[in-house]
Every structure is written in structure tokens, then in C-alpha cells.
PLY file of the C-alpha trace (Angstrom):
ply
format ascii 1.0
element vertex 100
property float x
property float y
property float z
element edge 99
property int vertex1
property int vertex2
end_header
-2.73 -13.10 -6.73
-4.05 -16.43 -6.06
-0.28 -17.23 -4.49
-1.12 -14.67 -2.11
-2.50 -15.78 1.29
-4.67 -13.11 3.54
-1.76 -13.70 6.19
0.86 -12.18 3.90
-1.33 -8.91 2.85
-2.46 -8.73 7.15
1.41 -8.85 7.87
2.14 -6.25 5.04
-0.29 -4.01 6.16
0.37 -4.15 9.86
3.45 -1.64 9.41
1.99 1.77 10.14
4.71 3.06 7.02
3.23 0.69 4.67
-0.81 1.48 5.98
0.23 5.16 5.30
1.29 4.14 1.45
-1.84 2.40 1.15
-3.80 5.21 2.59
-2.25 7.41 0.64
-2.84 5.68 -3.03
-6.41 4.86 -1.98
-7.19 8.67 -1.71
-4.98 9.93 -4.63
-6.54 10.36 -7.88
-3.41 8.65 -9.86
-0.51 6.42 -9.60
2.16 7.80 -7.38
5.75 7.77 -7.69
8.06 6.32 -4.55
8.61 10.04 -3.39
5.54 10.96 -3.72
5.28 9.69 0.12
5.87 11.12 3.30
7.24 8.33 5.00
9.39 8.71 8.66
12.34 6.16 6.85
15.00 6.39 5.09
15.38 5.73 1.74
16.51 1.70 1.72
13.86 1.48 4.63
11.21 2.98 2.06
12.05 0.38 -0.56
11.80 -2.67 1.80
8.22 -1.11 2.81
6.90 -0.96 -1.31
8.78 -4.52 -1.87
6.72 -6.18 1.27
3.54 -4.51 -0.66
4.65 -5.90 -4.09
4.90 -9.26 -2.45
1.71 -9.66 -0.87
-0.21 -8.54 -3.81
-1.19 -4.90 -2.58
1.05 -2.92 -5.12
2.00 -2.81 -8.45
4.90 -0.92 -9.50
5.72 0.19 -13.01
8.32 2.68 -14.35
7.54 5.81 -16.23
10.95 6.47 -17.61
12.95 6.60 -15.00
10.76 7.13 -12.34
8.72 4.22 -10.69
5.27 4.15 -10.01
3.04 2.36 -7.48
-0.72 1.71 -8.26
-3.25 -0.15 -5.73
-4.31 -3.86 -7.14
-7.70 -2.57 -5.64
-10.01 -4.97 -7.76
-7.75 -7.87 -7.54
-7.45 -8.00 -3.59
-11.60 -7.31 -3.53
-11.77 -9.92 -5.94
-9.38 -12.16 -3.44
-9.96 -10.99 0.02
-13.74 -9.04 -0.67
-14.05 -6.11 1.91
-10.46 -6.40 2.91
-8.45 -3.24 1.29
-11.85 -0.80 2.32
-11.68 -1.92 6.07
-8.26 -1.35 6.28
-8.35 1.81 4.59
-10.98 2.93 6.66
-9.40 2.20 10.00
-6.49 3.74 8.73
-8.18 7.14 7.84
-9.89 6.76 11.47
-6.71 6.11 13.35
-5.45 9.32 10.91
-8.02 11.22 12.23
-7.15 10.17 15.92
-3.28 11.14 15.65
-2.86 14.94 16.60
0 1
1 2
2 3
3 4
4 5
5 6
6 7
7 8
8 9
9 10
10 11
11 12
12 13
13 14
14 15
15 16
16 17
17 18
18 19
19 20
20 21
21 22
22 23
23 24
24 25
25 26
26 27
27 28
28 29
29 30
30 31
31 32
32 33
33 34
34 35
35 36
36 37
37 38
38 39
39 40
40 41
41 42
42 43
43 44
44 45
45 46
46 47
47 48
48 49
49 50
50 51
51 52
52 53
53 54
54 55
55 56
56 57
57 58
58 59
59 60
60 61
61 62
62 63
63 64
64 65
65 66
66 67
67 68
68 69
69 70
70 71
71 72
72 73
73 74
74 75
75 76
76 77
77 78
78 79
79 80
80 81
81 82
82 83
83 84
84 85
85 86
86 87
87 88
88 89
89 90
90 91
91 92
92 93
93 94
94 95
95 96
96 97
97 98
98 99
């Protein structure tokens, strides 16, 4: 994490597909697997979205068998970038809200 710069998680997280993945793992009470999501992309596309996350820090992805699973680094981006992964959160479940 310390590689990571606050540019490279902003430019991760300005995707809405990749916002949606965060959202998502924020409010779910476990690790979720890649198709656990309801994301608008294909399949490669959905793969280049959790690799941009795994870069910047905001993801960790670990396999259960076969399957692979995606966890938040929640306490190592507050410990980083302090405030950062809430207010982005929250302005994602606003703009959520917002969307018919």
C-alpha cells in the first residue's frame, strides 16, 4: 500500500463499474466472488475493472478453490488515505439512491 498514490485509487474509482464493486463489498457481509456482481460488461471487461482495483490497493483477491474472491483493504486505505473509502462509498450509495 504505501506504493499506492491517492491518484491511482481516485482514477480506479472514477469508473461507475468499479464504484458499483466497491459499493457492493462495502455493504455485503462477506467476501464476494467475481460473479457475485451485477456489472453492465462483459466478462474480459469485468476482469480489467477488479485488476484496476487490485492495482490501486482497493481489492484483494484470493481463491477459494476454484473460485476467486474479492475482499475490501478497508483498514489499509483508512490507514493510507483516512476518510477516503467512506466518502466515496457514501456518494456512491447517494448517487444509487438518485438513479431511477
Amino acid at each position: 500500500m504505501e506504493d499506492v498514490s491517492v491518484q491511482q485509487v481516485l482514477e480506479a474509482l472514477a469508473d461507475p463499474a468499479r464504484r458499483t464493486v466497491v459499493r457492493t463489498l462495502a455493504h455485503a457481509p462477506c467476501d464476494l466472488s467475481c460473479g457475485s456482481f451485477d456489472l453492465p460488461v462483459g466478462r474480459s471487461t469485468s476482469s480489467h475493472h477488479f485488476s484496476v482495483l487490485r492495482a490501486a490497493g482497493v481489492l484483494r483477491q484470493y481463491y477459494v478453490g476454484t473460485t476467486k474472491m474479492n475482499a475490501l483493504r478497508t483498514q489499509e486505505l483508512e490507514g493510507r488515505f483516512p476518510g477516503l473509502l467512506r466518502a466515496v462509498v457514501a456518494a456512491a450509495d447517494a448517487e444509487a439512491r438518485q438513479t431511477p
